[in-house]
N, C-alpha and C positions, 0 to 999 in steps of 0.2 A: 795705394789707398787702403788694402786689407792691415799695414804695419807689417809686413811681412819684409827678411831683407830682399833684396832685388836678384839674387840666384835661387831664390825659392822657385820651386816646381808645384802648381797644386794637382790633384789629380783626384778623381770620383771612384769608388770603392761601394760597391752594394752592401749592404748592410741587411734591410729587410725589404721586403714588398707587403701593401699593406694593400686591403682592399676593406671598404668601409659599405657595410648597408645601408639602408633607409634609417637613419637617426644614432645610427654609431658614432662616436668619437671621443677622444682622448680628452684628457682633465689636464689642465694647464701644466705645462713640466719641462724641464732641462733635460735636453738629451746629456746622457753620460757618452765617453768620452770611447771610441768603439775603436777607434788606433792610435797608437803612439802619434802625435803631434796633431791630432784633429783640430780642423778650426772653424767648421762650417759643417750643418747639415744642407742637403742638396735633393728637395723634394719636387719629383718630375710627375706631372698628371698626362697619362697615358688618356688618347685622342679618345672620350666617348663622350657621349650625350647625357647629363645630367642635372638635377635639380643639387642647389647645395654646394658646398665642399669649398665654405669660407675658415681663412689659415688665420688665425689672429698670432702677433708678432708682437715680443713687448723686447726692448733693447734700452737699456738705462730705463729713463724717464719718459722715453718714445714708446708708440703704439700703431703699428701697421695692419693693415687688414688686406688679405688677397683672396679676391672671391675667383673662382674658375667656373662657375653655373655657367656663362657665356660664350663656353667655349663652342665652339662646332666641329663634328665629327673627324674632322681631317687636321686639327692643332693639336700641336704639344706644346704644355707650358711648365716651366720650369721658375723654379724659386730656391735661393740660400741665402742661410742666414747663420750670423754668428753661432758657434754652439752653445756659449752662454745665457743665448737668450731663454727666454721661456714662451713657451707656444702653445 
């Protein structure tokens, strides 16, 4: 489904860890490309309790939104998306 050929391996590489305050965030952008053949970033919300910390996703002409405020102290939730996109 990714168009990757069928002997492809994908595999998760840390990159940064980001913790965000009360009203912090990023300005809409394309992650650059942090390893030879990147195809995906892969952004995990570590289990807490919070107001906030909605992901907007734009791919082509589409527009996704993933809110995590819902979560409950004991989830993790995880999200990736093309590196192309802008988020």
């Amino acid at each position: 489904a990714l168009g990757l050929p069928t002997n492809v391996t994908l595999g998760a590489h840390l990159h940064n860890m980001l913790i965000y305050g009360p009203g912090q965030f990023f300005k809409p952008h394309q992650d650059s490309e942090k390893m030879e053949g990147m195809v995906a970033s892969l952004v995990i919300i570590l289990p807490s309790a919070h107001i906030g910390g909605e992901l907007r996703i734009q791919h082509r002409k589409s527009e996704y939104n993933f809110e995590s405020e819902q979560l409950y102290e004991t989830s993790l939730k995880c999200i990736a998306f093309y590196a192309d996109c802008i988020h």
